[in-house]
Backbone as CSV, one residue per row, in Angstrom:
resi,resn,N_x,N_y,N_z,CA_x,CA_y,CA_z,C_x,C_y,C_z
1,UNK,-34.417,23.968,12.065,-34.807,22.902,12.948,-34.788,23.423,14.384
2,UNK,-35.738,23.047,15.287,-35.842,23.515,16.439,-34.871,22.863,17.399
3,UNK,-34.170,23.506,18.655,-33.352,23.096,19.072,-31.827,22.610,18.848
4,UNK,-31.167,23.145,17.199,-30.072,22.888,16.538,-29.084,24.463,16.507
5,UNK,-28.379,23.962,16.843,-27.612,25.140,17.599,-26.730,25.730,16.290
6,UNK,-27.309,26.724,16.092,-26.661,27.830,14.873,-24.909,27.941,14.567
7,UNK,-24.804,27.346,15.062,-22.593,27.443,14.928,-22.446,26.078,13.655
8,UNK,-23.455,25.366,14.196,-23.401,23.880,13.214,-23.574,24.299,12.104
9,UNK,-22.829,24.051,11.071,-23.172,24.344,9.844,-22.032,23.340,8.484
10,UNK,-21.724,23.763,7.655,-21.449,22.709,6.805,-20.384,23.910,6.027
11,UNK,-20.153,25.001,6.778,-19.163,26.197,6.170,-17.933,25.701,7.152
12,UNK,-17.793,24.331,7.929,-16.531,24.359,9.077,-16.082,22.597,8.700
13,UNK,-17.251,22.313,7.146,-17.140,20.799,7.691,-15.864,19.988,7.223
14,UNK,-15.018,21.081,6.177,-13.741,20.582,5.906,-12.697,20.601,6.753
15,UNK,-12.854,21.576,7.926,-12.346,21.779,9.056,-12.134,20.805,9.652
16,UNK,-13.193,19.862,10.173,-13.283,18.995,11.193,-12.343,17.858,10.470
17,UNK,-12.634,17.523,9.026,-11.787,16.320,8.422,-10.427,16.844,8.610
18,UNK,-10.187,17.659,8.052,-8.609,18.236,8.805,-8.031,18.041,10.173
19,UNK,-9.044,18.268,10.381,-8.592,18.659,12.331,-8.092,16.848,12.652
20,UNK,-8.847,15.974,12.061,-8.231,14.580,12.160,-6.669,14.369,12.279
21,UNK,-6.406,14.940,10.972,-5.168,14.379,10.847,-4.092,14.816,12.061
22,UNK,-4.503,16.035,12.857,-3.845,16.060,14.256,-2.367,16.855,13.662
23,UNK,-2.588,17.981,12.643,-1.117,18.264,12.224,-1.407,19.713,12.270
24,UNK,-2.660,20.839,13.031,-3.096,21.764,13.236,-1.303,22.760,13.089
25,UNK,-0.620,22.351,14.065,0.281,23.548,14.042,1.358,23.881,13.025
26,UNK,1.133,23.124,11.837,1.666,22.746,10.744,0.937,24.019,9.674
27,UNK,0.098,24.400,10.218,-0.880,25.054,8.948,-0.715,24.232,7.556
28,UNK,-0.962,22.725,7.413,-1.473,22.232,6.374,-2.281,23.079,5.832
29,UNK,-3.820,23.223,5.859,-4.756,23.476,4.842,-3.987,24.983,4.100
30,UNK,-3.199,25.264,4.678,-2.765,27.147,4.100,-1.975,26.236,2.622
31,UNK,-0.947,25.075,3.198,-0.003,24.581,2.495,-0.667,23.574,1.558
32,UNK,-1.721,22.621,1.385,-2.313,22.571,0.293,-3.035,23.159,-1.047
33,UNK,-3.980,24.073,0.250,-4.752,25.128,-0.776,-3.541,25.740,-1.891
34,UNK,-2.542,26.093,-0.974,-1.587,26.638,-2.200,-0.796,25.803,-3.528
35,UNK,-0.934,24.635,-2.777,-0.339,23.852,-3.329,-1.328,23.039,-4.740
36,UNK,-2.370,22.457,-4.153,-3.786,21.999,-5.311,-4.894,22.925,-4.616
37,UNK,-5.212,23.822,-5.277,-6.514,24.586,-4.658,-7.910,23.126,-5.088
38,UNK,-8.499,23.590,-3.785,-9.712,22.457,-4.527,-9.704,21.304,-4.149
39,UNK,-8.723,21.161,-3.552,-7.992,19.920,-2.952,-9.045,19.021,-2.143
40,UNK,-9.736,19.228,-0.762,-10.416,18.872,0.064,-11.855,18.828,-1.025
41,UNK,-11.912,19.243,-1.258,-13.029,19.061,-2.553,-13.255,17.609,-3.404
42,UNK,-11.963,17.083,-3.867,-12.027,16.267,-5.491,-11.704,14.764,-4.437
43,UNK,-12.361,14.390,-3.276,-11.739,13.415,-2.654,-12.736,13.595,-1.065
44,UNK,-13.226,12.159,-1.276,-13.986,11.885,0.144,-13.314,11.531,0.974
45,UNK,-12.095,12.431,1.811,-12.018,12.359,2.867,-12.378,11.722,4.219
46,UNK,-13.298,11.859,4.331,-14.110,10.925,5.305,-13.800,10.108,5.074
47,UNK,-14.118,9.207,3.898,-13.734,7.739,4.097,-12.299,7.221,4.472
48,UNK,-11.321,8.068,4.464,-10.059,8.110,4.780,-9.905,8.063,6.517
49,UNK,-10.227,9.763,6.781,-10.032,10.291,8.191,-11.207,9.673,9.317
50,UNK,-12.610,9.428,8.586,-13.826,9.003,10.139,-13.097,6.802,10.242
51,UNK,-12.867,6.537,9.055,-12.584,5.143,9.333,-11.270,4.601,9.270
52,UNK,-11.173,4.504,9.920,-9.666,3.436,10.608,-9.062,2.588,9.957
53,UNK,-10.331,2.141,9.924,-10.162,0.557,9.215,-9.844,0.754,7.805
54,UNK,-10.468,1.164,7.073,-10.345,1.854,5.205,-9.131,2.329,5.228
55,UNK,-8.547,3.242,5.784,-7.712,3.630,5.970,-6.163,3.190,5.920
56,UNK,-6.533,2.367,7.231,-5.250,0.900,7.084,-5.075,0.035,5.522
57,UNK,-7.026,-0.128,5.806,-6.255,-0.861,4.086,-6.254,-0.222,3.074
58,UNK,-6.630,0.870,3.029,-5.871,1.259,1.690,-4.060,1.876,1.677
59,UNK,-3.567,1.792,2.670,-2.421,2.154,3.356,-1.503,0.294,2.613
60,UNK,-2.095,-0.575,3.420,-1.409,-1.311,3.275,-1.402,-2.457,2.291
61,UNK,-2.862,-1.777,1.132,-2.855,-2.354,-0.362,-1.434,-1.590,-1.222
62,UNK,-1.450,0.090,-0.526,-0.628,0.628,-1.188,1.122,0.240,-0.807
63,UNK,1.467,-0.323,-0.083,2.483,-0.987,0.458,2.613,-2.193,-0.164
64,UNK,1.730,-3.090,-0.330,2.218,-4.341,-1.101,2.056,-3.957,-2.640
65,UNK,1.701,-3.346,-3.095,1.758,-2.932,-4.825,2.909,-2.418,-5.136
66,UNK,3.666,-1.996,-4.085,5.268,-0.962,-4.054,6.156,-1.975,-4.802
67,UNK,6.443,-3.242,-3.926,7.145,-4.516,-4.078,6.876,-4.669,-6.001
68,UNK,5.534,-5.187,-5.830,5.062,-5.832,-7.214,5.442,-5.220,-8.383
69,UNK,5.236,-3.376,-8.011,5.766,-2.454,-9.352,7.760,-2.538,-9.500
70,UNK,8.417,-2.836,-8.182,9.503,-2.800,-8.370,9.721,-3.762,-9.032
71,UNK,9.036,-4.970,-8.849,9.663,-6.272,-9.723,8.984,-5.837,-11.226
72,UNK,8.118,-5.698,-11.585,8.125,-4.978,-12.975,8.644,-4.562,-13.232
73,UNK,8.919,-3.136,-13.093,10.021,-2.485,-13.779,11.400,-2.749,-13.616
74,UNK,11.818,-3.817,-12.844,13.210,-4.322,-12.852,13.044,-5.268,-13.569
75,UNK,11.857,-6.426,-14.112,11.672,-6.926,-15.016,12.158,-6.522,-17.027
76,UNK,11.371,-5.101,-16.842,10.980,-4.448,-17.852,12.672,-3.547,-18.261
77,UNK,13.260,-3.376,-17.259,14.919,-2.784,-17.913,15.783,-3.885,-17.954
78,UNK,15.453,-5.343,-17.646,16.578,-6.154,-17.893,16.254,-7.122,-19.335
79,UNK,14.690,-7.224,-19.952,14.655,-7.691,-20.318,14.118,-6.797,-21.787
80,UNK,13.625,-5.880,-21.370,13.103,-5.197,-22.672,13.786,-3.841,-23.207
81,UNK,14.593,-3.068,-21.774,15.507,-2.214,-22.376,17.067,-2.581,-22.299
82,UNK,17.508,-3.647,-21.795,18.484,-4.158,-21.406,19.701,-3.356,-20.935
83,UNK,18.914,-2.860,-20.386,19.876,-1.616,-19.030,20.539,-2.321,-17.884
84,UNK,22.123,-2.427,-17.792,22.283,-3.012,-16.297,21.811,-2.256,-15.019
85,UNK,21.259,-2.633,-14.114,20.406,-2.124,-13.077,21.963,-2.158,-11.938
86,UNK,21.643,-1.448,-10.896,22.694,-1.219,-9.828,22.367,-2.509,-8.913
87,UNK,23.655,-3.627,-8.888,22.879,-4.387,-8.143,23.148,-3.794,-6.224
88,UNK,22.580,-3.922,-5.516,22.795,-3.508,-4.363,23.942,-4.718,-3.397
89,UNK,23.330,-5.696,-3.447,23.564,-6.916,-2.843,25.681,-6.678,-3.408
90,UNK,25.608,-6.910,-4.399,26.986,-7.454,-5.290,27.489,-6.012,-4.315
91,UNK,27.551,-4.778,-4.167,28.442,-3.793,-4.079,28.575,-3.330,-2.448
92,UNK,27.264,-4.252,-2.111,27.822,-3.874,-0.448,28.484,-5.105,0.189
93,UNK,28.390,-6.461,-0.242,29.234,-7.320,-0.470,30.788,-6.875,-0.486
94,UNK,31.066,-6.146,-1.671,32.551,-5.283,-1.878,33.061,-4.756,-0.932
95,UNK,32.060,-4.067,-0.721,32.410,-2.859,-0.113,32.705,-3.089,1.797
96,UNK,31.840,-4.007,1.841,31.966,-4.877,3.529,32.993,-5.000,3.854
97,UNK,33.611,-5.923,2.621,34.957,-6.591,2.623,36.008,-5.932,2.566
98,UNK,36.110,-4.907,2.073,37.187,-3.984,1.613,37.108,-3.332,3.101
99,UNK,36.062,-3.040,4.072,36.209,-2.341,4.892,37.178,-3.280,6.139
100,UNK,36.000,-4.265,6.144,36.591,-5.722,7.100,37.726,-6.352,7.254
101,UNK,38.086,-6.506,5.649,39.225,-7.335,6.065,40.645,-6.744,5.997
102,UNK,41.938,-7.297,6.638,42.813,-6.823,6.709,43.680,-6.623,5.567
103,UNK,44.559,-5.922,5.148,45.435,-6.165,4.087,47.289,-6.808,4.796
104,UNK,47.562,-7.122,4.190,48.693,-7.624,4.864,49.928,-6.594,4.094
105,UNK,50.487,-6.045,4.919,51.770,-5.339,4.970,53.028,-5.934,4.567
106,UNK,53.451,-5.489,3.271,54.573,-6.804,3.395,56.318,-5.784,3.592
């Protein structure tokens, strides 16, 4: 094409989606590639890193599904494997108290 400046090319274009995430001095791409080769490949990016908006929500679909799976599977060990679960609430309760209150010296 006339007037398209030869550096442009589509050999840098995983580059630029990278360069988004703003974590350059990290050498990510060294630490993926090693990690899933192929990686920037199996996943449109773009729709992640050019939009904001997509982004957020798929961020914060994945935040409210967190909740929903915990109540399942705290569902699913009290009622179908009947595992006692750690309650949190009951042991820092205890444990408050034991710190808080005084014992009396006799």
């Amino acid at each position: 094409m006339p007037n398209y400046p030869a550096d442009y090319s589509y050999d840098r274009y995983a580059h630029v989606r990278l360069a988004r995430l703003a974590l350059d001095g990290f050498h990510l791409r060294k630490l993926l590639e090693s990690i899933l080769p192929g990686w920037d490949e199996t996943l449109d990016w773009s729709l992640f890193l050019d939009r904001e908006s997509f982004f957020v929500l798929e961020i914060s679909a994945a935040f409210a599904l967190l909740p929903t799976l915990r109540i399942l599977l705290a569902w699913y060990a009290d009622r179908r494997l009947r595992v006692p679960r750690f309650q949190f609430r009951e042991h820092f309760l205890c444990a408050t108290s034991a710190f808080l209150t005084t014992t009396e010296i006799e």
